[in-house]
DOZA-185461 format. One line per field, with one value per residue (C-alpha): x, y, z; residue number from 1; residue in one letter. Coordinates in nm, 2 decimals, always signed. Example, Ala and Ser with C-alpha at 12.3 -4.5 7.8 and 13.67 -1.06 7.14 Angstrom:
x <- c(+1.23 / +1.37)
y <- c(-0.45 / -0.11)
z <- c(+0.78 / +0.71)
num <- c(1 / 2)
residu <- c(A / S)
***
This chain:
x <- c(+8.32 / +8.12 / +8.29 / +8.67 / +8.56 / +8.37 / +8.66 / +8.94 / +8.74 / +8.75 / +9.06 / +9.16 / +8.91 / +9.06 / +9.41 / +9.33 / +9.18 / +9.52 / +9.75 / +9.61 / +9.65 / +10.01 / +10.07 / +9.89 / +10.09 / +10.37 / +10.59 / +10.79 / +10.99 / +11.01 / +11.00 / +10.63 / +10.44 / +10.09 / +10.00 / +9.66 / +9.59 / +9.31 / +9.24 / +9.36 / +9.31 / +9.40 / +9.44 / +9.22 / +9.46 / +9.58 / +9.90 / +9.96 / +9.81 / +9.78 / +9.75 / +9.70 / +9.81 / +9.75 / +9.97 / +9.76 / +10.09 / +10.08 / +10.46 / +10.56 / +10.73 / +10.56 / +10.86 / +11.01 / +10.67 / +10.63 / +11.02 / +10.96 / +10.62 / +10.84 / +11.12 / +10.89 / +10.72 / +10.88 / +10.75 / +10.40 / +10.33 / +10.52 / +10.23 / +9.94 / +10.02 / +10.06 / +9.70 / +9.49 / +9.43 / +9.58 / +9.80 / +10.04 / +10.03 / +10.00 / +10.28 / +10.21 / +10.29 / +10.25 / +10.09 / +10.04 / +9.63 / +9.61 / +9.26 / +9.19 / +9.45 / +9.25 / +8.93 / +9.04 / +9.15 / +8.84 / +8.67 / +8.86 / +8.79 / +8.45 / +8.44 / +8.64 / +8.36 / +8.09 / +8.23 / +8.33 / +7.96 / +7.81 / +8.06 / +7.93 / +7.56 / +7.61 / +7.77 / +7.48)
y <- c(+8.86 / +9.18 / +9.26 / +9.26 / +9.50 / +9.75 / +9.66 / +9.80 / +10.08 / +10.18 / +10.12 / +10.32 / +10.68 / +10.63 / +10.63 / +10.88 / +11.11 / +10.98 / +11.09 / +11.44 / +11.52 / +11.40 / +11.58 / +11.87 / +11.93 / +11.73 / +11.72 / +12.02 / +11.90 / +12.19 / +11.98 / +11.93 / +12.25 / +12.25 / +11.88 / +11.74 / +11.35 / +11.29 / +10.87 / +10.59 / +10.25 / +10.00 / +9.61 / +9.34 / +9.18 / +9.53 / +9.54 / +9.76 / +10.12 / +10.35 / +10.70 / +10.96 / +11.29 / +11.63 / +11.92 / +12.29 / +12.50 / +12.54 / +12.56 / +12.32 / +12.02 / +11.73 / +11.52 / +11.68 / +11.64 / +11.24 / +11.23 / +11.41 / +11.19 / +10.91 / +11.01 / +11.08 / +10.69 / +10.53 / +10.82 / +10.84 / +10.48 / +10.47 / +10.76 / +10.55 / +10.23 / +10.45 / +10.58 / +10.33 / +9.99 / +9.75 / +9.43 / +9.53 / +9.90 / +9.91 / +9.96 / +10.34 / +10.38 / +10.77 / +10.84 / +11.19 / +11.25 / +11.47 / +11.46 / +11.81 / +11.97 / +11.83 / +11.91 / +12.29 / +12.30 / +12.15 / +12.41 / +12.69 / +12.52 / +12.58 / +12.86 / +12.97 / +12.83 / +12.94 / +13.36 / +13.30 / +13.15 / +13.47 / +13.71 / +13.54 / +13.55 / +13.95 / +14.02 / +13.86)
z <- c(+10.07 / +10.10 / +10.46 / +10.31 / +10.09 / +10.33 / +10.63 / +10.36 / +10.23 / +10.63 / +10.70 / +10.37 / +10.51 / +10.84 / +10.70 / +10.50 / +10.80 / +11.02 / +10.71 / +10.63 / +10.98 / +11.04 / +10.68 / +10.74 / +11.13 / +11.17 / +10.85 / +10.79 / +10.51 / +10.28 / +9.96 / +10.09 / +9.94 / +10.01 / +10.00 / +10.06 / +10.04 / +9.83 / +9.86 / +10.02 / +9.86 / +10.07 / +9.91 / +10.07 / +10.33 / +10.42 / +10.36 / +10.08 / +10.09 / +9.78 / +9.92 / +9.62 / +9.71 / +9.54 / +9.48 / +9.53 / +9.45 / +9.13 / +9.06 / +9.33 / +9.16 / +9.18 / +9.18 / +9.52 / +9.70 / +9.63 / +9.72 / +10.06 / +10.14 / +10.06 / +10.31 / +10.56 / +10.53 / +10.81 / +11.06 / +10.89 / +10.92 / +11.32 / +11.38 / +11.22 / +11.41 / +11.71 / +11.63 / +11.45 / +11.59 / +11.34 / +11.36 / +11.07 / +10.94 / +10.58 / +10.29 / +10.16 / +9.82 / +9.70 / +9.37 / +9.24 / +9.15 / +8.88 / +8.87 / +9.02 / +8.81 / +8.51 / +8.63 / +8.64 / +8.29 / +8.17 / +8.37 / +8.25 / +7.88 / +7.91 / +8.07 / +7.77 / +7.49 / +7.70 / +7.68 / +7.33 / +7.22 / +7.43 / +7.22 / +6.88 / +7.00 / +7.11 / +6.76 / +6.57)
num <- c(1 / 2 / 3 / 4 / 5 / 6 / 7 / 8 / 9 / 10 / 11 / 12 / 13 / 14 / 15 / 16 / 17 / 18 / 19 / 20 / 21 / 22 / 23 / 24 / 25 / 26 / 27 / 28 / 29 / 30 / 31 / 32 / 33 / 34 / 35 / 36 / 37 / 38 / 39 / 40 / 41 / 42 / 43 / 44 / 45 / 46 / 47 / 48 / 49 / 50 / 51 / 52 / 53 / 54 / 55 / 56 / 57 / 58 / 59 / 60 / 61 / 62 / 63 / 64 / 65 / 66 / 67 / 68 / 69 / 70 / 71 / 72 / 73 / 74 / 75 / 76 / 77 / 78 / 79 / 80 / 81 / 82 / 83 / 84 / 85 / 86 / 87 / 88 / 89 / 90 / 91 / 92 / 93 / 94 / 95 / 96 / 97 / 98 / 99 / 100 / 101 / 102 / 103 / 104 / 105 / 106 / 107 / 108 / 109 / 110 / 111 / 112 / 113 / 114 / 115 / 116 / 117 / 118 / 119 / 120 / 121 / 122 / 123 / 124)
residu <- c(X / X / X / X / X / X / X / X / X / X / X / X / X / X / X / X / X / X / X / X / X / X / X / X / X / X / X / X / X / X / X / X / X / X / X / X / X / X / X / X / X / X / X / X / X / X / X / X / X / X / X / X / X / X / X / X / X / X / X / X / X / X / X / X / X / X / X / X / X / X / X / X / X / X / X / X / X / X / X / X / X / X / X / X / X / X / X / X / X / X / X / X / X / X / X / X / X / X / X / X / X / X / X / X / X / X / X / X / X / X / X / X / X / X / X / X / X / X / X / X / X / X / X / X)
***
């Protein structure tokens, strides 16, 4: 049970290695933007792949990005059977991760609090 597990999380970094590449040089849709995949989650009998991708544009729509990744499937997953050895090349599904983006605002929240508390300790 252990080796599913460990085979898909493989087959998930290795798609995700094939993917940024292919992203990163051979797509030149300009709905793109600056696009960088951030995970792959792949299901157990590999055949369904969840590939999370990021937006580092800030006022690139998010929308137009998943619709180019998604017009661009049929070449992407031609390139990763060409490239990876695998009987059946999975199903990508394109989510947008938002994780990053929310990890900056809670950055830039505390580094808010953090000047404000120095400003109230410099006044006292």
């Amino acid at each position: 049970m252990a080796n599913e597990f460990s085979r898909s999380r493989r087959v998930g970094e290795q798609i995700q290695r094939e993917l940024a590449a292919l992203v990163q040089r051979e797509l030149k849709d300009p709905r793109l933007g600056m696009v960088t995949i951030s995970a792959v989650e792949v299901s157990r009998d590999l055949t369904v792949a969840k590939v999370f991708f990021t937006v580092l544009n800030q006022g690139h729509d998010v929308a137009s990005t998943q619709q180019g990744l998604r017009s661009a499937m049929g070449f992407l997953r031609r390139e990763l059977g060409r490239r990876m050895q695998l009987r059946v090349v999975p199903e990508l599904r394109f989510q947008y991760d938002s994780s990053i983006e929310r990890g900056a605002q809670l950055s830039s929240l505390i580094d808010r609090a953090v000047s404000s508390d120095k400003s109230k300790n410099e006044e006292n």
